[in-house]
C-alpha positions as CSV (number, residue, x, y, z in Angstrom):
1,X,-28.8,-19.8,129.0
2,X,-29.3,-23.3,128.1
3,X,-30.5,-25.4,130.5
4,X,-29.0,-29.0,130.7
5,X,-30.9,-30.4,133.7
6,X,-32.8,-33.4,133.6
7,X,-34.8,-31.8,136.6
8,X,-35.3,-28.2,138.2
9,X,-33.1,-27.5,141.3
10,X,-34.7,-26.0,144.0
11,X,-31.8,-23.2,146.2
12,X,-31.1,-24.7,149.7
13,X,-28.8,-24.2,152.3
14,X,-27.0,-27.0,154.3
15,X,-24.8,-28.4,155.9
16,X,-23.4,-31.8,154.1
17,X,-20.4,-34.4,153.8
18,X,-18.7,-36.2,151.1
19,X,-17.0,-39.6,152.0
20,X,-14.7,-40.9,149.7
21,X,-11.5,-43.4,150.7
22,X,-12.1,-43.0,153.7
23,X,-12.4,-39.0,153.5
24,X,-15.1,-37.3,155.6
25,X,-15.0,-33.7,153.5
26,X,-17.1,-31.2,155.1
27,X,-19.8,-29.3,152.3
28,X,-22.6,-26.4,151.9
29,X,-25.4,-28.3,149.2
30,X,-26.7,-24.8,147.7
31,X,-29.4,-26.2,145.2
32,X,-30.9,-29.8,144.9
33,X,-33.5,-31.7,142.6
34,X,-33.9,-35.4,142.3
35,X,-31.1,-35.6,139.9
36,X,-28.4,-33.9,141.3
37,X,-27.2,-31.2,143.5
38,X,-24.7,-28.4,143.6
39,X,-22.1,-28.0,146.6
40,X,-19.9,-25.2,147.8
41,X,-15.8,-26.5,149.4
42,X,-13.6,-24.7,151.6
43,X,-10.5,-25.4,149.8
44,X,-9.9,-27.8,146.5
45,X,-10.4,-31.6,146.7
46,X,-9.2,-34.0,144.1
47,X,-12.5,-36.3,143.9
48,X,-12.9,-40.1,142.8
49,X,-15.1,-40.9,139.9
50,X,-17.4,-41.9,142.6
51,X,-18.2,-41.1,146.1
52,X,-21.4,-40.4,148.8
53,X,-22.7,-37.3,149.6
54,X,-24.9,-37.4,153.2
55,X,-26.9,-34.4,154.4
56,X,-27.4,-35.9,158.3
57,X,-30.0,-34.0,159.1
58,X,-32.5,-34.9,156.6
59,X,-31.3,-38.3,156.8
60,X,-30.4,-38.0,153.1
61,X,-27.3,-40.6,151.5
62,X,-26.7,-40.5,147.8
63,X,-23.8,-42.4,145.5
64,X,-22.8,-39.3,143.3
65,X,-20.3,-38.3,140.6
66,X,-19.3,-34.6,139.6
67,X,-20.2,-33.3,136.2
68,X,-18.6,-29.5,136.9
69,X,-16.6,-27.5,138.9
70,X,-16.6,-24.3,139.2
71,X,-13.7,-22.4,142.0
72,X,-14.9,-24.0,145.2
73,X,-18.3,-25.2,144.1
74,X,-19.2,-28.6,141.9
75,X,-22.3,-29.8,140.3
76,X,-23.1,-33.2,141.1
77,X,-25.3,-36.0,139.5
78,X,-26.9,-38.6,141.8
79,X,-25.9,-42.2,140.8
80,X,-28.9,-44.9,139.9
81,X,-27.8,-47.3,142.6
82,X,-28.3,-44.4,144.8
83,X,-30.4,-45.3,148.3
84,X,-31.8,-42.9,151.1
85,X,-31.0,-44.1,154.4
């Protein structure tokens, strides 16, 4: 397989939100790096170019846009004007 990352994802498991337009959207984030991440949805959502991903927990806020989708889960890449809260 040929890999495309910029950086190596490491598998996780937790709990997540997107926000977009007001949307709070309820996520699983199965694999992060300091690039980008992969989520799993319950159902299909129509995203913006652009939206925020938060992982509360870890006190964790990036500005991302999806690169693939795949059924239920999508591949994300983490914006440059990205900032951790």
């Amino acid at each position: 397989m040929n890999e495309k990352r910029a950086a190596q994802r490491h598998r996780v498991f937790k709990g997540g939100r997107i926000t977009f337009e007001g949307r709070n959207i309820a996520c699983t984030v199965r694999n992060m790096s300091i690039s980008g991440a992969a989520i799993d949805l319950d159902g299909l959502v129509v995203l913006p170019s652009s939206f925020m991903l938060s992982i509360e927990r870890d006190h964790f806020v990036r500005n991302c846009r999806a690169v693939w989708r795949s059924d239920k889960r999508i591949g994300l890449a983490f914006l440059q004007s990205s900032a951790t809260v």
